[in-house]
C-alpha positions in Angstrom: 224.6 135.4 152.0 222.1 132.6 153.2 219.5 130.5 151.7 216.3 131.8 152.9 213.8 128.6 153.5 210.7 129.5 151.4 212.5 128.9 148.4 212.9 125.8 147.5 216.4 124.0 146.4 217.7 124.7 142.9 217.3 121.7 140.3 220.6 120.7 139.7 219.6 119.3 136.1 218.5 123.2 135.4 221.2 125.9 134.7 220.3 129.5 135.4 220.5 129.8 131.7 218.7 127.1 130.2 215.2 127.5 131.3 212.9 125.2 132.7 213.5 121.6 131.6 211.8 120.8 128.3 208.7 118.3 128.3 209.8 114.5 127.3 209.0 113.9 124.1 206.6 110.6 123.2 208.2 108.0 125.3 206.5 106.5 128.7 206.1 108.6 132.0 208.5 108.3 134.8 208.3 105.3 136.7 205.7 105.1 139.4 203.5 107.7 138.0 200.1 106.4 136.2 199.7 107.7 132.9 197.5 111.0 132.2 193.5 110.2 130.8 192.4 112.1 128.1 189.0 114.1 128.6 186.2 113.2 125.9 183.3 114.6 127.9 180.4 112.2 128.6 180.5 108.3 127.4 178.0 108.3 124.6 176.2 104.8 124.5 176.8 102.5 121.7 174.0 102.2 119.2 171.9 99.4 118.7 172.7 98.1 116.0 169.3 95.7 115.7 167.1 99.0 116.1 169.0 100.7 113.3 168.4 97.8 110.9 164.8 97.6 111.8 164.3 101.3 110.9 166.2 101.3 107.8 164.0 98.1 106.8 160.7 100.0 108.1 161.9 103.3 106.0 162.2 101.0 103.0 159.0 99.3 103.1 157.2 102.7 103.5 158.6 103.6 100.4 157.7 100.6 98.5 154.1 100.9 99.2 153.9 104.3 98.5 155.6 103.4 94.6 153.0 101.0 94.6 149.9 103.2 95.5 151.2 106.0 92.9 151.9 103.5 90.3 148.7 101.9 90.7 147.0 105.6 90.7 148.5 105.7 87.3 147.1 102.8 86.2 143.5 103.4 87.4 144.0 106.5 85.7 145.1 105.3 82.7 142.0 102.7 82.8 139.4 105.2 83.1 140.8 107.2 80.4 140.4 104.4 77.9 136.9 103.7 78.8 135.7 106.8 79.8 134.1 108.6 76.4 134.9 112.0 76.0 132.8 114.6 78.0 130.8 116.9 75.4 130.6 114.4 72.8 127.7 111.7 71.7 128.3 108.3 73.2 125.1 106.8 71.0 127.2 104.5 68.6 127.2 105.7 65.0 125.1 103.4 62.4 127.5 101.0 60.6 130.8 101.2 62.6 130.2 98.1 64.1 129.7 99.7 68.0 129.1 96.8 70.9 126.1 97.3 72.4 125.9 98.2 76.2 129.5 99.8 75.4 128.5 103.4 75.4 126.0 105.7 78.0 122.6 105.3 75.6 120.1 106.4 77.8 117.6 103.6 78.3 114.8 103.7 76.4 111.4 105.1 78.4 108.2 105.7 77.3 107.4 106.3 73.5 106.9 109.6 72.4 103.1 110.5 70.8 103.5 109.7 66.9 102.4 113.4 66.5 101.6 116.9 68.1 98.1 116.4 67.7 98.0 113.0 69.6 95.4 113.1 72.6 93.8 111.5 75.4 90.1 111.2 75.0 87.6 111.8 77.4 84.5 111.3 75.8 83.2 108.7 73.2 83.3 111.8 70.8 86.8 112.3 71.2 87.8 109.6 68.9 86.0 111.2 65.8 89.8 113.0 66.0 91.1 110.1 64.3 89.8 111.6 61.4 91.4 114.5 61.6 95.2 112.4 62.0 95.0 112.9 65.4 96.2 109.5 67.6 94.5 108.9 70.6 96.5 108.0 73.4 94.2 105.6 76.0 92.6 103.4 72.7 92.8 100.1 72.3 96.2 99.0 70.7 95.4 97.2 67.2 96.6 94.0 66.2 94.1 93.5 63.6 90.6 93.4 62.2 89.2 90.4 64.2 87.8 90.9 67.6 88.2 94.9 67.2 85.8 97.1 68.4 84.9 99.9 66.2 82.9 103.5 66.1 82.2 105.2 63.1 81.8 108.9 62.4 80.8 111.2 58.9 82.0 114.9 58.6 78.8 117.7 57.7 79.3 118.7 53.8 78.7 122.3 55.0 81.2 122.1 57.8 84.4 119.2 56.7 85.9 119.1 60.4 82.9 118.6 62.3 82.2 114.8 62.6 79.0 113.3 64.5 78.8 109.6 65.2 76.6 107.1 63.0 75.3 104.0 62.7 76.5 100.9 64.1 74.5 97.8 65.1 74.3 96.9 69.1 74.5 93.0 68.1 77.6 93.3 66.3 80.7 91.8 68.2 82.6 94.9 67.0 79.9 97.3 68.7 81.2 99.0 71.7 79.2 101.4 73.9 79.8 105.0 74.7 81.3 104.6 77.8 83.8 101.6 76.4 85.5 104.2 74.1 89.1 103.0 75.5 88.4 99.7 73.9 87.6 100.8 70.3 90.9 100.0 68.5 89.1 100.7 65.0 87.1 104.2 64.1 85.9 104.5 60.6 85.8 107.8 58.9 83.2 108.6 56.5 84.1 111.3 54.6 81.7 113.4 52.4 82.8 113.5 48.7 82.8 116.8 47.5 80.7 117.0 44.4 78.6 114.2 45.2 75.6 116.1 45.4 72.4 115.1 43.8 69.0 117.1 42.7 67.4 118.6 46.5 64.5 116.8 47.7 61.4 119.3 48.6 60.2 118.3 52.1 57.3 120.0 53.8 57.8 121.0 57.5 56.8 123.4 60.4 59.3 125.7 62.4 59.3 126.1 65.8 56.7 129.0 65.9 54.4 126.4 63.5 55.5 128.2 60.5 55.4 126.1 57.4 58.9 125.3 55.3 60.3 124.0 52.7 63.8 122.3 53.5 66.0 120.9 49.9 67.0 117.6 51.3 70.5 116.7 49.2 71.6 113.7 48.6 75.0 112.4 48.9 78.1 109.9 48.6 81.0 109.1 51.3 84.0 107.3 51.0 84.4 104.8 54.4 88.3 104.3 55.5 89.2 103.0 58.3 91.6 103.7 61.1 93.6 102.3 64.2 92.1 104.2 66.9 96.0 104.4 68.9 97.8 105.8 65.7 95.5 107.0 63.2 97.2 105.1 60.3 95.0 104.2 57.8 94.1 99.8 58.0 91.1 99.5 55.8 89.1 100.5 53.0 85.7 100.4 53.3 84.1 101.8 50.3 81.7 104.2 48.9 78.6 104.7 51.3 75.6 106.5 49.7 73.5 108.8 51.2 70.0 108.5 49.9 66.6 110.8 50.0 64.4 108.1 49.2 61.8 109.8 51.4 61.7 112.9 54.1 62.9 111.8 56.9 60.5 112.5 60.3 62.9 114.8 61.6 65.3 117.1 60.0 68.3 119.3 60.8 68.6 122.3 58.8 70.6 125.2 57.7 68.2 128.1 58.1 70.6 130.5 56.1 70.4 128.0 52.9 67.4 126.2 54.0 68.9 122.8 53.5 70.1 119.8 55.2 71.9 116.5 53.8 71.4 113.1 53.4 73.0 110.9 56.7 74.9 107.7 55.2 72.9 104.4 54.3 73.0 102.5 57.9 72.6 99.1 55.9 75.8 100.1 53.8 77.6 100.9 56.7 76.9 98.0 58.6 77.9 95.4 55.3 81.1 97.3 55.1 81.7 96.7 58.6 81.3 93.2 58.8 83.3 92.5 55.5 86.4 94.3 57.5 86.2 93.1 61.1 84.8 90.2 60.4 
């Protein structure tokens, strides 16, 4: 039998019942042969280890500020909770508890408010017989007081209580004021007729309109004289009784043609005394 030459020669360290020689356990590899390198795939660079520290610092300073932002949230928070005052609820300080001014949300103050409902603005010289019906008038004279005042005066009819017409006051008078000067009258007196006053008619002799002959009673009268700031109608001032005489028939005469009579107008001279004793 012959050795045929593709096979190669037997190992003589093998037995043909052994097997294949076993691996070498641990150990170094024969002599002249290099060691085996392990296979780990791709190098992987080494970090930076100055980056890493930078980020780590960066992360932690992010997170500081935003601590300090919320905190400080909370605090504004907190602030405005102790001096904001409660939504829905008064913030004009009570009487007596002892509030600081300029502490609360008082509105500030604006314009005053009339002293009544029936407070106007006149227009007319005859608006200011209102005062003596209580009503204020807005665009008088403010008054601070008896001297230097200007003054009107008006008496109510007898037959009709709240219809005033303007009477006597003298032009030379310091307190007179014209008819279109009403906005500097700070005084008006009222001349009120007293109800019961009434003396014995006076017969006077005069023609109507169509040149009829009458006979008017001409009453005489008394009137009590108070006056009044023109701004606020509150009473400043007494000025007395004022009579209303018939000494005589006047030349002309306004009547009642129902009753036929007509009343007394209030002494001038008595009017003009009491005027000077007040504003004077």
């Amino acid at each position: 039998m012959t050795v045929s030459d593709s096979y190669p020669p037997p190992d003589p360290n093998v037995t043909p019942w052994s097997g294949p020689p076993a691996p070498q356990q641990g150990g170094y590899p024969p002599y002249g042969q290099p060691p085996p390198q392990p296979y780990y795939g791709a190098p992987l660079p080494a970090p930076d280890k100055s980056n890493k520290g930078l980020i780590i610092g960066l992360v932690a300073g992010a997170v500081v500020v935003i601590l300090a932002i919320c905190g400080a949230g909370i605090g504004i928070l907190l602030a405005y909770d102790d001096d904001e005052p409660a939504r829905g609820t008064s913030s004009t300080p009570t009487l007596g508890t002892g509030s600081t001014p300029g502490t609360g949300t008082v509105p500030t103050p604006g314009p005053a408010d009339p002293p009544n409902n029936n407070a106007m603005t006149a227009r007319y010289s005859s608006d200011m017989a209102n005062v003596c019906e209580g009503s204020p008038i807005l665009n008088a004279a403010p008054y601070s007081g008896p001297a230097g005042a200007k003054a009107y005066t008006f008496s109510n009819n007898p037959d009709r209580p709240t219809s005033w017409s303007s009477t006597y006051v003298p032009s030379d008078k310091s307190y007179y004021a014209k008819g279109a000067d009403y906005q500097k009258v700070s005084v008006v007196g009222c001349l009120k007729f007293d109800q019961g006053s009434q003396g014995a008619p006076k017969k006077c002799q005069y023609k109507d309109k169509a040149e009829k002959p009458v006979t008017i009673d001409y009453v005489s009268s008394r009137y009590t004289l108070t006056f009044y700031a023109a701004r606020t109608a509150e009473k400043v001032g007494d000025g007395g009784t004022v009579t209303a005489p018939t000494n005589r028939c006047p030349s002309f005469i306004s009547y009642d043609k129902t009753t036929m009579r007509a009343y007394a107008t209030p002494d001038s001279g008595t009017i003009e005394a009491a005027l000077d004793t007040f504003l004077s």
